[in-house]
C-alpha positions as CSV (number, residue, x, y, z in Angstrom):
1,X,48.7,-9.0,-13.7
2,X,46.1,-7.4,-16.1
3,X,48.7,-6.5,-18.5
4,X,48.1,-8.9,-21.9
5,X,51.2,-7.1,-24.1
6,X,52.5,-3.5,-24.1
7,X,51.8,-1.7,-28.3
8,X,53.6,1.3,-29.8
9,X,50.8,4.0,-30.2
10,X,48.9,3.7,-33.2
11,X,46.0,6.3,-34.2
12,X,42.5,4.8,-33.3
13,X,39.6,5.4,-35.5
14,X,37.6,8.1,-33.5
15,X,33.9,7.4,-31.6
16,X,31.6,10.3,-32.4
17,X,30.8,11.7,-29.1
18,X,33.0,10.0,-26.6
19,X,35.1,11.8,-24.0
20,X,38.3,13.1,-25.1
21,X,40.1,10.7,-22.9
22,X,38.5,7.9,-25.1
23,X,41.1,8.3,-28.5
24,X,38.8,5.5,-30.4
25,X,39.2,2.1,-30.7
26,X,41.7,0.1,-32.6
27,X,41.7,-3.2,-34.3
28,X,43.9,-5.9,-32.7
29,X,44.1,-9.4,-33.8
30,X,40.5,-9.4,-34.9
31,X,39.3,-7.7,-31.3
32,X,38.2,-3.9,-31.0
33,X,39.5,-2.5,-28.3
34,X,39.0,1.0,-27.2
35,X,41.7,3.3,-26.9
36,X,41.8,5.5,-23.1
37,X,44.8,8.1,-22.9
38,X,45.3,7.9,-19.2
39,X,47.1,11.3,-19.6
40,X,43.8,13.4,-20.7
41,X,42.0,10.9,-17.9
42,X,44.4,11.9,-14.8
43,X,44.6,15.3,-16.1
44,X,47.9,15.9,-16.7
45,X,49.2,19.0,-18.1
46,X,51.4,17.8,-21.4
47,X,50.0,14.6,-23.6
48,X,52.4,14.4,-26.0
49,X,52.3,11.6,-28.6
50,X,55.7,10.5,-29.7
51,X,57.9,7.8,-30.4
52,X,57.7,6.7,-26.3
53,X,54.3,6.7,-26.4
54,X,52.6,3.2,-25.8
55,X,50.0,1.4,-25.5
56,X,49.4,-0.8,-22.3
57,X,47.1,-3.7,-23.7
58,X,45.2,-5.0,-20.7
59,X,42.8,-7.7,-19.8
60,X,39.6,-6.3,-17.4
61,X,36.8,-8.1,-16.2
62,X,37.1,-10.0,-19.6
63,X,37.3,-7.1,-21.7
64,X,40.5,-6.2,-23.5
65,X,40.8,-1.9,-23.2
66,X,44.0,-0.2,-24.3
67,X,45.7,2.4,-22.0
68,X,48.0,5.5,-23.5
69,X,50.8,6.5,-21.9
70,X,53.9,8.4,-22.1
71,X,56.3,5.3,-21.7
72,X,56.7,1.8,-20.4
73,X,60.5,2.3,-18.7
74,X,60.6,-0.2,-16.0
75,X,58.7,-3.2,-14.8
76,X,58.6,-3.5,-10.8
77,X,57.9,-6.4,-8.6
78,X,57.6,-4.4,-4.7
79,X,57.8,-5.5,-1.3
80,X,55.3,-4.9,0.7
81,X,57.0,-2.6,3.1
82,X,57.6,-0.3,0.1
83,X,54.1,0.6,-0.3
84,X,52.7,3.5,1.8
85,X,48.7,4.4,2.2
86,X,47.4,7.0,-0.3
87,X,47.1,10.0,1.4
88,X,43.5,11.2,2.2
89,X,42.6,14.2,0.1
90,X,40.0,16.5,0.3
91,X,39.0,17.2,-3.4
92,X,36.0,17.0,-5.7
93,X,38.8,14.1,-8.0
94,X,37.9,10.4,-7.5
95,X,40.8,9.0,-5.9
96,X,39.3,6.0,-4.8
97,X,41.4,3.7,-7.7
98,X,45.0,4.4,-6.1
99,X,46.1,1.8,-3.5
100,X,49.5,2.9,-2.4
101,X,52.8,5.2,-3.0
102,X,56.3,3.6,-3.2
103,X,59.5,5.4,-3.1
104,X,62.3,3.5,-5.2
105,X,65.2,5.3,-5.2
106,X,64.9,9.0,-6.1
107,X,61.4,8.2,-7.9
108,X,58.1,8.1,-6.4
109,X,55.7,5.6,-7.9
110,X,51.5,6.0,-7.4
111,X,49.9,2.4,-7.8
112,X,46.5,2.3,-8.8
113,X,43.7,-0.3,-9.0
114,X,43.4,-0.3,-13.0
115,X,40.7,-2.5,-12.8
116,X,38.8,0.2,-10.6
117,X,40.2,3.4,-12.4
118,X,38.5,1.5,-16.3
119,X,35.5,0.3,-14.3
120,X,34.3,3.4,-13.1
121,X,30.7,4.4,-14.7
122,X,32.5,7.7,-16.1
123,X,34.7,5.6,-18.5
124,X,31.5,3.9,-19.9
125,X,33.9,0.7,-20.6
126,X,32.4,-2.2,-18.7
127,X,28.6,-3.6,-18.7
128,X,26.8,-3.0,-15.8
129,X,27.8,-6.4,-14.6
130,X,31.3,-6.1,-15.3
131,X,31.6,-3.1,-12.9
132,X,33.1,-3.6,-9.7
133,X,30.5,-3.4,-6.7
């Protein structure tokens, strides 16, 4: 629901020391909007930037932030009975933005609260007003 348009990947001009998950910020429609690779942010392993690559535009707490990721493949509407508790996990990692796993077919899908995961003080995105209590 947070999802305003989905952007092929465009290089952002670069903030001078900002984490390496924030790329920069891009110019859209008149609006800067800064630029989080979700990849570097989650830790994966590979970020690749390539013809897949996207940009999720979204809409939080009235600000617009854009989201890198590999792809957009599929858009999914689940039914409740799909979704299964996060498992608990004993680790120094803030887990506290995913909601639920859902198995759809032979792939298993993470949900996450995105408004949660771009609020949290470590991103530096939202005012202190915007962030969720």
């Amino acid at each position: 629901l947070r999802v305003q348009e989905i952007r092929s990947y465009e290089e952002p001009t670069r903030i001078a020391n900002a984490p390496s998950f924030i790329k920069g910020v891009v110019n859209l429609r008149g609006v800067i909007v800064p630029v989080v690779d979700l990849r570097i942010k989650l830790g994966c392993d590979k970020v690749e930037y390539n013809g897949f690559t996207v940009v999720i535009v979204l809409n939080v707490h009235g600000r617009v932030v854009g989201a890198v990721v590999d792809s957009v493949s599929d858009v999914l509407e689940l039914a409740g009975e799909l979704i299964k508790p996060a498992p608990e996990m004993n680790t120094n990692v803030d887990t506290s933005f995913i909601t639920g796993i859902a198995s759809v077919g032979e792939r298993m899908l993470i949900l996450m609260d995105i408004e949660a995961l771009m609020s949290s003080s470590d991103m530096g995105l939202m005012g202190a007003g915007q962030r969720l209590q």
